[in-house]
C-alpha positions in Angstrom: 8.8 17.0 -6.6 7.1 14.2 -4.8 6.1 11.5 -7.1 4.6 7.9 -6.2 3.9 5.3 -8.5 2.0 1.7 -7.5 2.7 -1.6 -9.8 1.6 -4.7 -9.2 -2.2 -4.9 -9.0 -4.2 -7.6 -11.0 -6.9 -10.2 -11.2 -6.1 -12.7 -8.2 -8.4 -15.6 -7.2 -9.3 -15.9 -3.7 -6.5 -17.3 -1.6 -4.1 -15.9 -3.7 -1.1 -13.6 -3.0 -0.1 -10.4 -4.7 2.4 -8.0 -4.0 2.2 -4.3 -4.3 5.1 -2.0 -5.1 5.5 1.6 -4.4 8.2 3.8 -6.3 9.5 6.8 -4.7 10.7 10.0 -5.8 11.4 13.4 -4.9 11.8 12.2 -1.2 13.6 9.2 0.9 11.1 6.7 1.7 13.3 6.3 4.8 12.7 9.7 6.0 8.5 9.6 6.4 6.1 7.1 7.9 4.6 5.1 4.5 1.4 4.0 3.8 -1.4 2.1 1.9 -4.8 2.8 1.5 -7.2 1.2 -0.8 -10.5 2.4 -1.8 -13.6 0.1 -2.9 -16.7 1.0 -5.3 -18.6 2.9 -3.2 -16.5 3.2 0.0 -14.2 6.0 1.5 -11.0 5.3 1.4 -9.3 3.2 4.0 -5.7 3.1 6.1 -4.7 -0.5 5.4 -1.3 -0.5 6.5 1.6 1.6 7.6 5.3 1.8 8.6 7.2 3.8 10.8 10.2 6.3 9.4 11.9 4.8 12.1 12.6 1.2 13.0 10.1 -1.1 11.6 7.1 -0.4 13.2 4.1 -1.1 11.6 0.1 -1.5 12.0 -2.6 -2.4 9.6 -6.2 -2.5 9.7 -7.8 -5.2 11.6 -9.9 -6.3 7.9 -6.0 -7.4 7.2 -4.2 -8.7 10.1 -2.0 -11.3 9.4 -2.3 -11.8 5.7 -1.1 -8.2 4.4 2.6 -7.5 5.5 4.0 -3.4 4.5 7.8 -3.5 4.2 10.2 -0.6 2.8 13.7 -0.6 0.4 15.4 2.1 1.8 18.2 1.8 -1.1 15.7 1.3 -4.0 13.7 4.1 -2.4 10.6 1.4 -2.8 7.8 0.6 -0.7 5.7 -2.5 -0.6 2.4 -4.6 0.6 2.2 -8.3 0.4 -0.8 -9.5 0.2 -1.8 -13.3 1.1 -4.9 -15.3 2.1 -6.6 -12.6 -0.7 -10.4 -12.1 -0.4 -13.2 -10.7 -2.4 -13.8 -8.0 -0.2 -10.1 -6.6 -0.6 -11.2 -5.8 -3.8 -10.1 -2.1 -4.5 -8.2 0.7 -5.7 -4.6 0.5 -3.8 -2.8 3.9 -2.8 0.3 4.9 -1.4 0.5 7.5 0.7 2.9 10.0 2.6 2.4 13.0 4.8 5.1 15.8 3.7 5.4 19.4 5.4 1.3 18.8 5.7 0.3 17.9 2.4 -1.0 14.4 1.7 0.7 12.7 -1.6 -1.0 10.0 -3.8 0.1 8.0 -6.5 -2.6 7.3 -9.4 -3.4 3.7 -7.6 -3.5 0.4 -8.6 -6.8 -2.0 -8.9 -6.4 -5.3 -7.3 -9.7 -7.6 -8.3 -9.8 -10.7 -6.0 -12.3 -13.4 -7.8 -12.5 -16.5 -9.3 
């Protein structure tokens, strides 16, 4: 069955980097559009970035222009979020996410706290 699983989350001071990993199973990662969302204290859940099946297309939410980057291992079956130039406000849960036959997959998230 489908199964995603996010590593990499932490404590990160503002300015700092962090990156995200996303392990894949059930499913090629090379096969579906990948994404992450992140959700704050509070706050719905947001799209922050996302790459094509196809190619290497990608967009992101304007909040992250520029500093995040979403990349994909098609051979490790991995997906991933860099994160630089880290502020307080992207404090929050991160998800990945893909869309399969309909149905929307989660993994169980992972909290990245950006403060000093």
């Amino acid at each position: 069955q489908v199964q995603l699983v996010e590593s990499g989350g932490g404590l990160v001071q503002p300015g700092g980097s962090r990156r995200l990993s996303c392990a894949a199973s059930g499913f090629s990662v090379s096969t579906y559009r990948m994404s992450w969302y992140r959700q704050a204290p509070g706050k719905e859940r947001e799209l922050v970035a996302g790459i094509a099946s196809t190619g290497n297309n990608t967009n992101y939410a304007d909040s992250v222009k520029g500093r995040f980057a979403i990349s994909r291992d098609n051979v490790k079956n991995m997906v991933y979020l860099q994160m630089n130039s880290l502020k307080p406000e992207d404090t929050a849960v991160y998800f990945c996410n893909v869309v399969r036959g309909g149905r929307f997959y989660w993994g169980q998230g992972t909290q990245v706290t950006v403060s000093s």
